[in-house]
C-alpha positions in Angstrom: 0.2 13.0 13.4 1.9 10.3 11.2 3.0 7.2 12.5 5.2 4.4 11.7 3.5 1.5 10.2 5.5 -0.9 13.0 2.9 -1.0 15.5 -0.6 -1.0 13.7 1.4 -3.9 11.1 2.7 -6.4 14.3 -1.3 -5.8 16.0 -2.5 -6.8 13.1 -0.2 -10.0 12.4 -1.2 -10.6 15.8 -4.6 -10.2 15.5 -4.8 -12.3 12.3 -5.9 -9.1 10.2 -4.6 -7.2 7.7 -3.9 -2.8 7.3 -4.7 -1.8 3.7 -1.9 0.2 2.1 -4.3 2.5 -0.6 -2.0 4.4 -2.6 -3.0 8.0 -3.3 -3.0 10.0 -6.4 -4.0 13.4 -6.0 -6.1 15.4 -3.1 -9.2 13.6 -3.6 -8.2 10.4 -3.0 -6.3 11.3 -0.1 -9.3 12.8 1.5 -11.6 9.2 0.6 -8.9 7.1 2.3 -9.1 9.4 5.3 -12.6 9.9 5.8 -13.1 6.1 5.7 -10.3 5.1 7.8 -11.8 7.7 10.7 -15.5 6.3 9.7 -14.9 2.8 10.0 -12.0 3.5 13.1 -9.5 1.4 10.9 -5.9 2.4 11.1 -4.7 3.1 7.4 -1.3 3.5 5.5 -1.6 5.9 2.6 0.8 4.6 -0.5 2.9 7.1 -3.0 4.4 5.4 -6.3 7.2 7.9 -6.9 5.4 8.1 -10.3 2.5 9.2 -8.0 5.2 11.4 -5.9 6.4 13.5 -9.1 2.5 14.1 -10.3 1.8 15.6 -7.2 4.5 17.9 -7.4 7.0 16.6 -5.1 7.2 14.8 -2.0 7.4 17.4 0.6 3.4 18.7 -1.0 2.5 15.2 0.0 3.2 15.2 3.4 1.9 18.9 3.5 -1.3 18.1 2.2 -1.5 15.0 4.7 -0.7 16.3 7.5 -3.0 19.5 6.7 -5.8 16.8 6.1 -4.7 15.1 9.4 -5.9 18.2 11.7 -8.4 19.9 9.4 -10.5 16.8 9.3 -9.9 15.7 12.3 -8.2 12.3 11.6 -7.3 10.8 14.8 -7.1 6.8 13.8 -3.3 6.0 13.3 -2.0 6.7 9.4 1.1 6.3 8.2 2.4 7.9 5.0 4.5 5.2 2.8 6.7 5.5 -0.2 5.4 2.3 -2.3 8.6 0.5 -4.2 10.8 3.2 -3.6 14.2 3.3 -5.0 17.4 3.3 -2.8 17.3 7.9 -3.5 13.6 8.1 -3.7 13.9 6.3 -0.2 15.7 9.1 0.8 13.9 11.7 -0.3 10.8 10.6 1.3 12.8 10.4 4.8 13.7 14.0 4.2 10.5 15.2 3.0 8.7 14.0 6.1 7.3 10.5 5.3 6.6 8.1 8.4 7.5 4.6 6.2 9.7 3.6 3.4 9.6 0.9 0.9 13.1 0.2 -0.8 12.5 -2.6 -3.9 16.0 -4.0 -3.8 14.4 -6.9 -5.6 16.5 -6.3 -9.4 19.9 -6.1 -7.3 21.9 -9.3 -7.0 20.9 -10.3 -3.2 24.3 -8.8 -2.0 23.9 -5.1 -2.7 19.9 -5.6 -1.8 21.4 -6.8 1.7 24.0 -4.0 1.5 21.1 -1.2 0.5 18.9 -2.6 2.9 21.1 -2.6 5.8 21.4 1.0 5.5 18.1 2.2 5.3 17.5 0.0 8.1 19.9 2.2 10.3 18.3 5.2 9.4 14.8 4.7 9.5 15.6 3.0 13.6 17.5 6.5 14.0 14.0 8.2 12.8 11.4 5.9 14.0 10.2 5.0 10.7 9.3 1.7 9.1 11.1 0.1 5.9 9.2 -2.5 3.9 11.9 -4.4 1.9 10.9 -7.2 -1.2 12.1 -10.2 -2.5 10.9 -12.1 -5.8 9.7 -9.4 -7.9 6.0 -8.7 -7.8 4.2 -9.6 -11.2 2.5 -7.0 -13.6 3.5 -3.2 -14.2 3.9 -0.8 -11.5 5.0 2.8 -12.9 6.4 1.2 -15.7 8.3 -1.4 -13.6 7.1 -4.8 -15.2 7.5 -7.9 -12.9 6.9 -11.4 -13.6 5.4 -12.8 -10.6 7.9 -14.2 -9.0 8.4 -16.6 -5.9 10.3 -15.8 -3.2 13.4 -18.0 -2.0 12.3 -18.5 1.4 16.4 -18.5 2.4 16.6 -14.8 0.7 13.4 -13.7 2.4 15.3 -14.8 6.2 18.7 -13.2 5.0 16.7 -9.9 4.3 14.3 -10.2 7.5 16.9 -10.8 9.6 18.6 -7.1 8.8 16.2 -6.0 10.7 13.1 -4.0 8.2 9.7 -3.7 9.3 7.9 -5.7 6.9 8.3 -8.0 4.2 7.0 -8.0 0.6 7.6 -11.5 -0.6 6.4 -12.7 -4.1 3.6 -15.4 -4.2 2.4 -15.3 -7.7 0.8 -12.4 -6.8 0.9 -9.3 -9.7 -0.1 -5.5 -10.2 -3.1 -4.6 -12.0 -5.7 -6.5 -13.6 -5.2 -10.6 -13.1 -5.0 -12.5 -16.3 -7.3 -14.9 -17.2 -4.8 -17.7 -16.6 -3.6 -16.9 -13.1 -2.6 -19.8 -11.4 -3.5 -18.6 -7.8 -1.2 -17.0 -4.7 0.9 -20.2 -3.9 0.1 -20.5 -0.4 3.1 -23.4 0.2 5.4 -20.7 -0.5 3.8 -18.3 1.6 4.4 -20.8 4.9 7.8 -21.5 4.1 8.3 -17.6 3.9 6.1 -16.9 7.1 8.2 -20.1 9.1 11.8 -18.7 7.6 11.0 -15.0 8.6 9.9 -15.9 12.0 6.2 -14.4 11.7 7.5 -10.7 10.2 4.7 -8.7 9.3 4.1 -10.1 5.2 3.0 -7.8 2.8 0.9 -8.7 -0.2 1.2 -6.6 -3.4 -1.6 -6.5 -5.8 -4.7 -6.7 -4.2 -6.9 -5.5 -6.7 -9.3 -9.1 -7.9 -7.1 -11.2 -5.9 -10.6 -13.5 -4.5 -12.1 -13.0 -1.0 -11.1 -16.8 0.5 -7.5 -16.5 -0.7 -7.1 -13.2 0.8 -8.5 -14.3 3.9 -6.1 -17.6 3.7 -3.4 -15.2 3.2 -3.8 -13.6 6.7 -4.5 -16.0 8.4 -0.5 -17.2 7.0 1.4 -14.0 8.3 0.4 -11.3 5.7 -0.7 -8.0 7.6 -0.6 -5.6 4.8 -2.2 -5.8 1.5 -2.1 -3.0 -1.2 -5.1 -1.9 -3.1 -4.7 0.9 -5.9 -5.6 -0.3 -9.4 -9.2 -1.2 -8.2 -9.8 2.3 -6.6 -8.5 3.8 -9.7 -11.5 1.2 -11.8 -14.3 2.5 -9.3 -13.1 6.3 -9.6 -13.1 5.8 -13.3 -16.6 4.3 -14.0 -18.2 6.1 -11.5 -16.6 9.6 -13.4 -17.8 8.1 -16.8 -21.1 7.7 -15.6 -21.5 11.4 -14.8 -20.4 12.6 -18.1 -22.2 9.5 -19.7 -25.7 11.5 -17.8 -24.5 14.5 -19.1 -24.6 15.8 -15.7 -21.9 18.4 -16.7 -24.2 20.0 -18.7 -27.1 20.5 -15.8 -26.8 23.9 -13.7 -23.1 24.1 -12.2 -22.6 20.9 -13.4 -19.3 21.7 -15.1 -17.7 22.8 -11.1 -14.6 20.3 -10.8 -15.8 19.2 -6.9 -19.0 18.0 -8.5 -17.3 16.3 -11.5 -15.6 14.2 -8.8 -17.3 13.4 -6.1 -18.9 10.7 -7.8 -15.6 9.2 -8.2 -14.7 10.4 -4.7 -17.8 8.3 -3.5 -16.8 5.4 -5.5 -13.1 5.3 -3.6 -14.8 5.4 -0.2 -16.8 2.3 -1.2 -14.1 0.3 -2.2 -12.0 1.0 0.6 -14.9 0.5 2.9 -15.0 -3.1 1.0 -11.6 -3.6 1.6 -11.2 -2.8 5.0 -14.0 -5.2 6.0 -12.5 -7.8 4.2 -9.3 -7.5 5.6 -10.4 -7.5 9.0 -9.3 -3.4 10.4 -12.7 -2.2 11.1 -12.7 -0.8 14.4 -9.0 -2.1 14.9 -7.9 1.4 15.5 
C-alpha cells in the first residue's frame, strides 16, 4: 500500500539520512526502484514529472501499475508515489488519480499567490493524509522543459512557506537538474543553515542529485535535507548499458531482438545506481 512520504521523511531527518525520490519513466524502471528498495529494506519514494505522467498514459495507469507491482512483487518496505514539480491542476489530478504525495512548484508565482496555492493544497492533502513538498528559489537546469537558474532561497520566504504547514521543503542551494556544468560553484551550504534554522528543522529536499559529489551530499544531510532526487543519472546508466547491447550486436544472437532482453541490461544498470544511491544516502535497512 502507498504511503505518505511524512513519516519515512521526519525518521530520516531524524536519523541524519536521506529517502531517494527516483523518478520513474515507464514499467521498467518502476520495477528496478522496487526490487531494490525491498532488497536493500530501504523505504523509497517513486517520482512522476507530469512530462513523465502524460508518456505513461495518464496518471491513474501510474498508480495502477504501482500498486499492481506493490502486491505482485511483494513490496512490503514503505513507498510513496509523488508527483515531482507538479503544477497547482496537475496537483490535483494526482490527488484524484490515487497518488500518496504531491509536489506543487509555486516557485514562478510572486510569493503571495505561491502562499495562497500552497495553503490550499495544504488543506487538502491533511484531509487525505498525503504529503505536499512545496519550493522556493527555482531549482537550476531544465526539468520537462522548465529551465531554472539555480537559485538561492530567501531564508524569510522559505519560513513563510514552512510555516503553512507542507511536508517538505525544496529550497534552492545552487543546486540544478541534469548534467553539472563544468563551472559549478558548489551547493552553498551557508544558505542551507539559514534555511534549515528559519524552517525549524522541516524535512529539506535536494533537487538534482545526479554528480552532485559524495562529501557534499553527505554535508547536506547532516544540515536538514532528508530527500534527494536522482533521475537524470539512472536515465545515463539505462542508456549506456542499452548501447552496449546493441553495440555487441546482441540483438542479432538467438531471441536477441525480445524487448525484456533488450532491457534488462538497462534494467540492471538502474538497480545499480539506485543501490549506489541508497548507500550513500544512508536508507539501507532504514525501512
Amino acid at each position: 500500500m502507498l504511503v505518505s512520504a511524512k513519516e519515512m521523511l521526519e525518521k530520516a531527518r531524524d536519523g541524519h539520512y536521506a529517502v531517494g525520490q527516483f523518478n520513474i519513466n515507464n514499467l521498467e524502471w518502476t520495477k528496478a526502484i522496487l526490487l531494490t528498495a525491498q532488497e536493500l529494506n530501504s523505504p523509497v519514494i517513486l517520482g512522476v514529472s507530469e512530462g513523465a505522467g502524460k508518456y505513461m498514459g495518464g496518471y491513474k495507469t501510474i498508480v495502477g501499475m504501482v500498486n499492481g507491482m506493490l502486491e505482485g512483487l511483494n513490496i512490503t518496505v514503505p513507498v510513496a508515489l509523488h508527483l515531482d514539480h507538479g503544477s497547482y491542476e496537475a496537483a490535483y489530478k494526482c490527488i484524484e488519480a490515487g497518488f500518496s504525495s504531491v509536489m506543487f512548484d509555486g516557485s514562478h508565482y510572486p510569493i503571495d499567490e505561491n502562499v495562497e496555492k500552497t495553503t490550499e493544497l495544504v488543506n487538502t492533502c491533511k484531509e487525505k493524509g498525503l504529503s505536499l513538498e512545496a519550493e522556493v528559489g527555482a531549482i537550476g537546469g531544465e526539468e520537462d522543459g522548465v529551465i531554472g537558474g539555480g537559485d538561492i532561497a530567501d531564508p524569510e520566504e522559505c519560513k513563510q512557506i514552512a510555516s503553512l504547514g507542507v511536508t517538505m521543503l525544496a529550497a534552492g542551494i545552487g543546486n540544478i537538474h541534469g548534467k553539472y556544468p563544468e563551472n559549478w560553484k558548489g551547493l552553498n551550504f551557508e544558505a542551507l543553515e539559514k534555511i534549515n534554522e528559519a524552517t525549524g528543522n522541516m524535512p529539506l529536499v535536494l533537487h538534482g542529485g545526479t554528480g552532485i559529489p559524495a562529501d557534499m551530499i553527505r554535508k547536506a544531510i547532516d544540515l536538514g535535507v532528508a530527500k534527494i532526487n536522482v533521475n537524470t543519472e539512472c536515465q545515463l546508466a539505462f542508456t549506456a548499458a542499452t548501447r552496449v547491447y546493441f553495440e555487441e550486436e546482441k540483438d542479432r544472437v538467438g531471441k536477441g531482438f525480445d524487448p525484456r532482453k533488450v532491457l534488462a541490461p538497462g534494467v540492471e544498470a538502474i538497480k545499480a545506481t539506485v543501490k549506489e544511491k541508497m548507500e550513500l544516502f544512508g536508507s539501507v535497512n532504514k525501512a
